[in-house]
Backbone as XML, in Angstrom:
<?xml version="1.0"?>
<chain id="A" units="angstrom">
  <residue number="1" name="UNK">
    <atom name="N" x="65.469" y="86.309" z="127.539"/>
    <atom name="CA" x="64.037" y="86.532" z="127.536"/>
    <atom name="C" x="63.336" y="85.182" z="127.574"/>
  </residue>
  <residue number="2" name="UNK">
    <atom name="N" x="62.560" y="85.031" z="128.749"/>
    <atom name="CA" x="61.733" y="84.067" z="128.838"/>
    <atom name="C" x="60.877" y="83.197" z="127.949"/>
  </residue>
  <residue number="3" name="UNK">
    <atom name="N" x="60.357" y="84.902" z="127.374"/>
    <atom name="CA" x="58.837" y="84.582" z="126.712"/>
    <atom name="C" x="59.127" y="84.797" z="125.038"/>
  </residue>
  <residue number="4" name="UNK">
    <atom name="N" x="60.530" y="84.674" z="125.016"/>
    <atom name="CA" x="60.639" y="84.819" z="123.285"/>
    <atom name="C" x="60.779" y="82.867" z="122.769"/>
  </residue>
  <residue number="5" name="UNK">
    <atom name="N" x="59.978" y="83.009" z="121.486"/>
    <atom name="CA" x="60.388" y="81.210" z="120.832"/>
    <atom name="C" x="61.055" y="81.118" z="119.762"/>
  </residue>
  <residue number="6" name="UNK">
    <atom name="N" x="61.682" y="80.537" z="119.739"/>
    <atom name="CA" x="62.375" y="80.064" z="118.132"/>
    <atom name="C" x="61.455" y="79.346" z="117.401"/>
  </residue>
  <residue number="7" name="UNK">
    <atom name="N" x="61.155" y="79.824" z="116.244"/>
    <atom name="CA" x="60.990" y="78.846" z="115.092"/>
    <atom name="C" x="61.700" y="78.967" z="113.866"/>
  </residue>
  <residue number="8" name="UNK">
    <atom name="N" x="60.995" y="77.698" z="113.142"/>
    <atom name="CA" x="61.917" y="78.074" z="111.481"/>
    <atom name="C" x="61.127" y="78.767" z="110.373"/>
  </residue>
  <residue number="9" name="UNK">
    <atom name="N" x="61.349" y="79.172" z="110.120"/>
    <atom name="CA" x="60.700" y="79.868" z="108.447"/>
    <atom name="C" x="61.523" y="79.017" z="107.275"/>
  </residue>
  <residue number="10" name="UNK">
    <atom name="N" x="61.223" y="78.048" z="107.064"/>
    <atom name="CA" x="61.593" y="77.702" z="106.152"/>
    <atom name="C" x="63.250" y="76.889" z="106.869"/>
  </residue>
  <residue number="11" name="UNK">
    <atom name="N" x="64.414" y="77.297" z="106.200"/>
    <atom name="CA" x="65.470" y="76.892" z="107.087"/>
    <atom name="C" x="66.267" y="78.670" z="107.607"/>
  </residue>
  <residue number="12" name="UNK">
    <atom name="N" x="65.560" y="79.260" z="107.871"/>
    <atom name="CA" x="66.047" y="80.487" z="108.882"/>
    <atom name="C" x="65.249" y="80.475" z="109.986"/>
  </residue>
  <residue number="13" name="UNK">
    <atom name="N" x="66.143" y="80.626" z="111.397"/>
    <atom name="CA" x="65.336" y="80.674" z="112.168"/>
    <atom name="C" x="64.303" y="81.889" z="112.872"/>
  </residue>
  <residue number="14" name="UNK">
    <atom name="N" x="63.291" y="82.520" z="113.432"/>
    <atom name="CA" x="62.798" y="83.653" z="113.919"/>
    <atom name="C" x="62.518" y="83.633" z="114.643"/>
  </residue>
  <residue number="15" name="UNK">
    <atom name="N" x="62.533" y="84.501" z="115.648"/>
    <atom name="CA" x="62.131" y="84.607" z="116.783"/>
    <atom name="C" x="61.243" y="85.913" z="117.196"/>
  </residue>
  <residue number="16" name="UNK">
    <atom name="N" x="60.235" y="85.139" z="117.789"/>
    <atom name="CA" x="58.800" y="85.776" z="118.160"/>
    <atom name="C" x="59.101" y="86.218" z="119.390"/>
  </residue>
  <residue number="17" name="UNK">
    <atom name="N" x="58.554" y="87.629" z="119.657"/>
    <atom name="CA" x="58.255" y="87.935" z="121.128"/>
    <atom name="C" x="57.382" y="88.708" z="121.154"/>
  </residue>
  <residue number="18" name="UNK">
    <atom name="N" x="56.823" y="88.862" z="122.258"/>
    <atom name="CA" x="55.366" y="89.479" z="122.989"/>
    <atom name="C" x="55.878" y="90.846" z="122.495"/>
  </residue>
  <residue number="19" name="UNK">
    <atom name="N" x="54.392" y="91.299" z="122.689"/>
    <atom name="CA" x="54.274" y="92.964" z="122.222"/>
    <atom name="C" x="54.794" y="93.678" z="122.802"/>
  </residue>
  <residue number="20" name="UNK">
    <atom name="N" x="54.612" y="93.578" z="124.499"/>
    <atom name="CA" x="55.236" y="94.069" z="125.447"/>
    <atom name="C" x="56.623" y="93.885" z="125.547"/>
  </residue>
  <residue number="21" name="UNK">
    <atom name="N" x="57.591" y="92.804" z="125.522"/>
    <atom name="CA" x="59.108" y="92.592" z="125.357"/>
    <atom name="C" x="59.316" y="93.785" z="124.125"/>
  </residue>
  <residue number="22" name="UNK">
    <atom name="N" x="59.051" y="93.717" z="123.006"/>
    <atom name="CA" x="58.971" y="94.145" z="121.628"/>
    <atom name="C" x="58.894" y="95.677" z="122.096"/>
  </residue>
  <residue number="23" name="UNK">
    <atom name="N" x="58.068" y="96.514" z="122.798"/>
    <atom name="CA" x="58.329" y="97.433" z="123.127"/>
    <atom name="C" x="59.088" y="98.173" z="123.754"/>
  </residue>
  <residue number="24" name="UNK">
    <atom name="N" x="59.566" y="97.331" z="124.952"/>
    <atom name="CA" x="60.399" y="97.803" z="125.701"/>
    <atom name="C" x="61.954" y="97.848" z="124.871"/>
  </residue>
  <residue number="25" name="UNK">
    <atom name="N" x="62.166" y="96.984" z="124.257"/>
    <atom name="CA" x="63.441" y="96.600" z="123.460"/>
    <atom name="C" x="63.544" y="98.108" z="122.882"/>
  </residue>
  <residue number="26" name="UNK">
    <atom name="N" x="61.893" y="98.172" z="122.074"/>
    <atom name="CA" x="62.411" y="99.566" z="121.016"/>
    <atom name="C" x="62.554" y="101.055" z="121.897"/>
  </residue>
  <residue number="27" name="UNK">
    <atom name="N" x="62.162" y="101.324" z="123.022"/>
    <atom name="CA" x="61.532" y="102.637" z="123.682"/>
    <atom name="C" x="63.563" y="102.165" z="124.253"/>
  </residue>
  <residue number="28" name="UNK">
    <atom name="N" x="64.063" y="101.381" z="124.635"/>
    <atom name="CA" x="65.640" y="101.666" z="124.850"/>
    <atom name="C" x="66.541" y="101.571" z="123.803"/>
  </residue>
  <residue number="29" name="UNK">
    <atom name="N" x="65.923" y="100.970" z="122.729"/>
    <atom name="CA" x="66.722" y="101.469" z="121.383"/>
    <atom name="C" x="66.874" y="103.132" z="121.202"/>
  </residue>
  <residue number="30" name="UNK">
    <atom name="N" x="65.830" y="103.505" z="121.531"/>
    <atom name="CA" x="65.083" y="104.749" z="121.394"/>
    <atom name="C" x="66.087" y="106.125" z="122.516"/>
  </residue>
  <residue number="31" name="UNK">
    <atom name="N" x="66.506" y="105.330" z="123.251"/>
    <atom name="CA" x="66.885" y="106.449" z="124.163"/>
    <atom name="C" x="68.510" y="106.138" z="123.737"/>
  </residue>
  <residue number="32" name="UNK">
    <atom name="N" x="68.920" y="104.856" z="123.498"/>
    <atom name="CA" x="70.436" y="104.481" z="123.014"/>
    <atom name="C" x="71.262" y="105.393" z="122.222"/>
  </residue>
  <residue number="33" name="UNK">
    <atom name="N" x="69.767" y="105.644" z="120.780"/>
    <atom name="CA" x="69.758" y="106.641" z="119.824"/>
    <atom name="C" x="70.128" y="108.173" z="120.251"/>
  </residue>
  <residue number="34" name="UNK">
    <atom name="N" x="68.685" y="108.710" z="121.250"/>
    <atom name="CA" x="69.138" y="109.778" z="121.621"/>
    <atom name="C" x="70.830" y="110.236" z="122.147"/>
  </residue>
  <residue number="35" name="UNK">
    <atom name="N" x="71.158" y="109.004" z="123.135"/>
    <atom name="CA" x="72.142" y="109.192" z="123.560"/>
    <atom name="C" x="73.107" y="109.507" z="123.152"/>
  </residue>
  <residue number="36" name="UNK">
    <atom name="N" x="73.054" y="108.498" z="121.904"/>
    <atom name="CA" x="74.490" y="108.894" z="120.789"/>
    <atom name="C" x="74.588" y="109.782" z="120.117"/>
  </residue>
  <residue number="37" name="UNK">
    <atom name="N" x="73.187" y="110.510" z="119.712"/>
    <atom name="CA" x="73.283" y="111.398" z="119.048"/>
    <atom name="C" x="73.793" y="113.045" z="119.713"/>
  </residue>
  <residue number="38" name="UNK">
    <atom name="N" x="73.494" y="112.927" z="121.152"/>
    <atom name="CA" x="74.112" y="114.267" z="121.958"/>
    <atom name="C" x="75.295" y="113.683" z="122.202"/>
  </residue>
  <residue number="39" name="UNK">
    <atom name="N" x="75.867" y="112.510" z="122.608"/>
    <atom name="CA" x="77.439" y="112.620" z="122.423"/>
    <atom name="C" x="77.838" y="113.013" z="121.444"/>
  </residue>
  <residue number="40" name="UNK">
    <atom name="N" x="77.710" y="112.963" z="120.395"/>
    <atom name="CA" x="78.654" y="113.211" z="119.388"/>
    <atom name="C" x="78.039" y="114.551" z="118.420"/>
  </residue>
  <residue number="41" name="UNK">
    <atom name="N" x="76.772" y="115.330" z="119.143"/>
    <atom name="CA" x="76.896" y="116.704" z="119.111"/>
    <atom name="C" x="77.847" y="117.498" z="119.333"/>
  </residue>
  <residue number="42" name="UNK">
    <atom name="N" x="78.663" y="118.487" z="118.458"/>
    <atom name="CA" x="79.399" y="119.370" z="119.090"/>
    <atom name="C" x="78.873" y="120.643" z="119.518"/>
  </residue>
  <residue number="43" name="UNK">
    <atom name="N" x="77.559" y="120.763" z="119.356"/>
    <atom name="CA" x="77.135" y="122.006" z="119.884"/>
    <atom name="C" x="76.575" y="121.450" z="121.175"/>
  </residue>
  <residue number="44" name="UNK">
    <atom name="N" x="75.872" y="120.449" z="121.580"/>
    <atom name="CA" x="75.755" y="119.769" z="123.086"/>
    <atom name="C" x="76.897" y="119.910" z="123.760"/>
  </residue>
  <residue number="45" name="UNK">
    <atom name="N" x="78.280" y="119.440" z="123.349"/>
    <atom name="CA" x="79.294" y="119.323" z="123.934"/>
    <atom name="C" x="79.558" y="121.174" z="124.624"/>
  </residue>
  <residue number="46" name="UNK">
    <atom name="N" x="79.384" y="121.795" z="123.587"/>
    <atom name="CA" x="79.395" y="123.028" z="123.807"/>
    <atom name="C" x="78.876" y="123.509" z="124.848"/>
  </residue>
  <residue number="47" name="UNK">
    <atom name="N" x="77.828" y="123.172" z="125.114"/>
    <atom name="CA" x="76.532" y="123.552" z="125.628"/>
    <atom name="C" x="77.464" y="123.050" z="126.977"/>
  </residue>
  <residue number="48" name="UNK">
    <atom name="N" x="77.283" y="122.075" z="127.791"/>
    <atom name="CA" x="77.860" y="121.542" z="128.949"/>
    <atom name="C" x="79.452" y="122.410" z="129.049"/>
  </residue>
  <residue number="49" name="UNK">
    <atom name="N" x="80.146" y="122.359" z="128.347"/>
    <atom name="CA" x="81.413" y="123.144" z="128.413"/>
    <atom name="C" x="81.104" y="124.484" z="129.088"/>
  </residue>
  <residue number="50" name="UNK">
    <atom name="N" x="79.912" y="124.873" z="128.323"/>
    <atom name="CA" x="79.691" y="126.998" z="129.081"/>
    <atom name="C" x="79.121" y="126.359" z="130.030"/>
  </residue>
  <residue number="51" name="UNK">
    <atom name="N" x="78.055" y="125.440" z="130.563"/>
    <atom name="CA" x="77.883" y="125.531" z="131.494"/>
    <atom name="C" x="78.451" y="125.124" z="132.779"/>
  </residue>
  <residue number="52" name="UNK">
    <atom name="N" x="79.603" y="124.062" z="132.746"/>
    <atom name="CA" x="80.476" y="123.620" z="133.416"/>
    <atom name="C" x="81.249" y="125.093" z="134.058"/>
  </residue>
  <residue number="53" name="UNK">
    <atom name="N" x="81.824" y="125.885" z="133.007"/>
    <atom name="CA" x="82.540" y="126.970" z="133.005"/>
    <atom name="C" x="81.467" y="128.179" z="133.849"/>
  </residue>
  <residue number="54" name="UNK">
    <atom name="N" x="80.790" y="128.022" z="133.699"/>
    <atom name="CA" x="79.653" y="129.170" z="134.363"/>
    <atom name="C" x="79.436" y="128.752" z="135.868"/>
  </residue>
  <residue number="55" name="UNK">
    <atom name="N" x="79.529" y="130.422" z="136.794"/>
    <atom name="CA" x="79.587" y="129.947" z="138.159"/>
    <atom name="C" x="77.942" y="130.165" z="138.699"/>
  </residue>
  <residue number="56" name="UNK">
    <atom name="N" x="77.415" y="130.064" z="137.892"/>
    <atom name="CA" x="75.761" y="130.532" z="138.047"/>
    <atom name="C" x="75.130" y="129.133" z="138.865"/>
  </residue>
  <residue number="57" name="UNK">
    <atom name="N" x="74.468" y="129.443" z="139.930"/>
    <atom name="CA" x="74.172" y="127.660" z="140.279"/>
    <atom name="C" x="72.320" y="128.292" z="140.965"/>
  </residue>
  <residue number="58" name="UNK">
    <atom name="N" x="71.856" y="127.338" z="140.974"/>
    <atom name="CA" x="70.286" y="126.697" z="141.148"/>
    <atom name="C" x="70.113" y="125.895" z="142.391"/>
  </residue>
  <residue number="59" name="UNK">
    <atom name="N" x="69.740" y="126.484" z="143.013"/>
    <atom name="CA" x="69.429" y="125.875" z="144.351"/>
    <atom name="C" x="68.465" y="124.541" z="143.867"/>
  </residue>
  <residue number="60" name="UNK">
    <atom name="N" x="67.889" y="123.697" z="144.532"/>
    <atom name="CA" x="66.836" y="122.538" z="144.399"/>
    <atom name="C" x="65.221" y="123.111" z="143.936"/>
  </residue>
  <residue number="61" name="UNK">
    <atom name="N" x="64.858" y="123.651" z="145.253"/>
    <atom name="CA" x="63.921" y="124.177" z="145.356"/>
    <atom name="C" x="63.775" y="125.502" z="144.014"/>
  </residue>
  <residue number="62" name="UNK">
    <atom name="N" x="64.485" y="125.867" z="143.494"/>
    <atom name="CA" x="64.308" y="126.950" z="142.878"/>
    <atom name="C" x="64.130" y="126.082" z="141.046"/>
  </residue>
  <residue number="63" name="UNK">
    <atom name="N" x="65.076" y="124.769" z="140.995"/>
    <atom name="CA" x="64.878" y="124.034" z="139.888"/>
    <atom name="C" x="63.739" y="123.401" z="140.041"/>
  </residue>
  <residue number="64" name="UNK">
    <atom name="N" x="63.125" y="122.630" z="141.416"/>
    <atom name="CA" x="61.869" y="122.190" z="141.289"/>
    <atom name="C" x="60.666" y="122.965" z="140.839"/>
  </residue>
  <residue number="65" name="UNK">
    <atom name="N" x="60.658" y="124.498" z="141.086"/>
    <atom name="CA" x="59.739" y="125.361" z="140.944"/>
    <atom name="C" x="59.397" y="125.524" z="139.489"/>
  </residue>
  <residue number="66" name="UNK">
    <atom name="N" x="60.581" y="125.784" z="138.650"/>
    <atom name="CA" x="61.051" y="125.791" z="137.442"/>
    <atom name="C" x="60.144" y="125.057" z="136.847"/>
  </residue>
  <residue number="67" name="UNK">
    <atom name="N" x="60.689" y="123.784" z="137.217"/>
    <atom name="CA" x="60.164" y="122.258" z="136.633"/>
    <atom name="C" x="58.406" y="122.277" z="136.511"/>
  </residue>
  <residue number="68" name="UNK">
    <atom name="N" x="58.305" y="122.832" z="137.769"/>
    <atom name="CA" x="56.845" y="122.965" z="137.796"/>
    <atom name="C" x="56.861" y="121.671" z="139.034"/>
  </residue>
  <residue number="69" name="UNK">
    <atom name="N" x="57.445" y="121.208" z="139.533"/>
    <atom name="CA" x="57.276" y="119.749" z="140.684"/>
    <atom name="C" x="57.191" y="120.628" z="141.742"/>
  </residue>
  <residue number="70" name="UNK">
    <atom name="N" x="56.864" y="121.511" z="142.152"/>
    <atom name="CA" x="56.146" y="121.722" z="143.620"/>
    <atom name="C" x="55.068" y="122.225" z="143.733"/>
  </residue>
</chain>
């Protein structure tokens, strides 16, 4: 990161960064979290298992509709 600085507090060092760096860091902490937390769901795991196993399928157009994107 460019726009981050070191200083000292005393004899520890800290490092400052913009609000914007600072956000972005946390909003992918944020999804890191989510992530780990449905891996190591066993009812998620579940969930993908029936549906893996299920021969039921969704055309594009019929998931976009769904979605509400057309």
């Amino acid at each position: 990161m460019k726009k981050a600085q070191i200083f000292k507090l005393g004899k520890s060092p800290v490092v400052v960064l913009p609000i914007s760096a600072w956000e972005t860091i946390r909003e992918r902490v944020g999804q890191l979290e989510e992530y780990y937390q449905m891996s190591t769901s066993k009812k998620y795991k579940q969930d993908i298992a029936h549906a893996r196993a299920s021969k039921k399928e969704v055309s594009s157009k019929e998931l976009y509709k769904k979605l509400g994107l057309v």
